[in-house]
VOPAGU-2260 file (C-alpha; in pm, 1 decimal, decimal comma):
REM VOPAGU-2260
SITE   aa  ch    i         X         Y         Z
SITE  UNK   A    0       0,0       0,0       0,0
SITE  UNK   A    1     120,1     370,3     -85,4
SITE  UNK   A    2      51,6     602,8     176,0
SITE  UNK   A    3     188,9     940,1     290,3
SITE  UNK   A    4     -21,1     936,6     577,5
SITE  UNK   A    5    -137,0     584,7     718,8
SITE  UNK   A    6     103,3     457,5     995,1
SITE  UNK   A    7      -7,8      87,3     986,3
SITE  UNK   A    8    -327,8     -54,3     745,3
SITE  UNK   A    9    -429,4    -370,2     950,1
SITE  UNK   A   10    -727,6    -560,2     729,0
SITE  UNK   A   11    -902,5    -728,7     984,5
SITE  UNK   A   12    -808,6   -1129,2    1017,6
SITE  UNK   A   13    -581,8   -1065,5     718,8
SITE  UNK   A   14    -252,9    -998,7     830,0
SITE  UNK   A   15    -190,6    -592,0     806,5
SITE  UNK   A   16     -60,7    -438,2     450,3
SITE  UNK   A   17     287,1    -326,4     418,9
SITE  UNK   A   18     278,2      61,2     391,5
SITE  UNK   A   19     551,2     233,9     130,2
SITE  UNK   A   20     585,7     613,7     208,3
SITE  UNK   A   21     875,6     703,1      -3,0
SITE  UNK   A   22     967,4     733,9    -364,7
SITE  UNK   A   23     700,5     521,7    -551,9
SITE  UNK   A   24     865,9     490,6    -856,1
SITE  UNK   A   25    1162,4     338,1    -657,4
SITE  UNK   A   26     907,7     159,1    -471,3
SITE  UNK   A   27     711,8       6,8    -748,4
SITE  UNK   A   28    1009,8    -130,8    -878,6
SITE  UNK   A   29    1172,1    -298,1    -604,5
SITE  UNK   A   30     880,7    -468,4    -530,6
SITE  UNK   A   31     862,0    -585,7    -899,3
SITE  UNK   A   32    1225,8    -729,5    -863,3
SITE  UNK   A   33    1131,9    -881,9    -546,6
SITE  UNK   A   34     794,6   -1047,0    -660,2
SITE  UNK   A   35     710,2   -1328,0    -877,9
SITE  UNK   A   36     333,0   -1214,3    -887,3
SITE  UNK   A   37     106,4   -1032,4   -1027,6
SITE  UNK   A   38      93,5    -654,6    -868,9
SITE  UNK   A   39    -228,7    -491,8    -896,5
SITE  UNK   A   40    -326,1    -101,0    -855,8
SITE  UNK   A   41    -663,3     -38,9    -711,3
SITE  UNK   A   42    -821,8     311,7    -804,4
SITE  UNK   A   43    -503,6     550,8    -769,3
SITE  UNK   A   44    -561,1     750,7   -1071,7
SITE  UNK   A   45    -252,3     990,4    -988,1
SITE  UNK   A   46     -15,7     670,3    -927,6
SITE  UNK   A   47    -169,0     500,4   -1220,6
SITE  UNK   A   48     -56,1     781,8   -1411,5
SITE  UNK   A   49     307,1     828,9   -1230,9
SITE  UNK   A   50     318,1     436,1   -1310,3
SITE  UNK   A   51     263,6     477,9   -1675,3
SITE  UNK   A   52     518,8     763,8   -1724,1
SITE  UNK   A   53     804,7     562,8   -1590,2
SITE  UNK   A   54     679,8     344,6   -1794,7
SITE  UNK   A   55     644,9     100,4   -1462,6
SITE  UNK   A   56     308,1     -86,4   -1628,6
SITE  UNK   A   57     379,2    -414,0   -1780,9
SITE  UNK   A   58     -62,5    -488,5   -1852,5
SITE  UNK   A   59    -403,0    -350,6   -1830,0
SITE  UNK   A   60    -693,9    -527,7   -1753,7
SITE  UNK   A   61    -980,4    -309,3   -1672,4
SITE  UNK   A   62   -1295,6    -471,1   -1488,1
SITE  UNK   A   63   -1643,6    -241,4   -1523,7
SITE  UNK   A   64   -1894,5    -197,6   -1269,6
SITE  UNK   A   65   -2098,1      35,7   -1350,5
SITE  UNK   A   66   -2151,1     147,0    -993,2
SITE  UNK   A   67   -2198,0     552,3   -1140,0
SITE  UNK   A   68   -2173,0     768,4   -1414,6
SITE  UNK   A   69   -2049,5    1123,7   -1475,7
SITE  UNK   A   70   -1749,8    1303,8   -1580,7
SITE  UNK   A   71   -1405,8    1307,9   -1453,7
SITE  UNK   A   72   -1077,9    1173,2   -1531,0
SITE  UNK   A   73    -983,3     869,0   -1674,0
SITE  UNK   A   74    -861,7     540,8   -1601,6
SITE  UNK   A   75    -573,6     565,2   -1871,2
SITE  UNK   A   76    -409,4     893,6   -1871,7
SITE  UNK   A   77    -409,5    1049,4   -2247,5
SITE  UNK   A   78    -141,8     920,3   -2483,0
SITE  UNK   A   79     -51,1     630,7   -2359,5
């Protein structure tokens, strides 16, 4: 998890998430060296977009539910 502000993120009987405050792009990519699976980004439109111009994202795979509708940005920044 990538948080400037969260001290610990315990998820209930789960054990808690590991919290990365610092460079994400360093981050990102020692945790790519480091894992053998899949690393997903959940609704982080501003690190989705930091991701894609280090070039950082490897695959998309967008899943729709059409919870609501309106304006705003998107899930794939512009030019990529």
């Amino acid at each position: 998890m990538f948080s400037r502000q969260l001290k610990e993120a315990p998820w209930g009987d789960f054990p808690p998430s590991t919290i990365e405050s610092g460079d994400a792009i360093e981050a990102i990519r020692r945790i790519k060296q480091e894992s053998a699976k899949d690393i997903v980004l959940w609704e982080s439109l501003s690190l989705g977009e930091t991701f894609f111009a280090a070039g950082e994202v490897d695959a998309v795979r967008l899943v729709v539910m059409p919870v609501g509708q309106g304006s705003g940005r998107g899930r794939i920044p512009g030019g990529t």
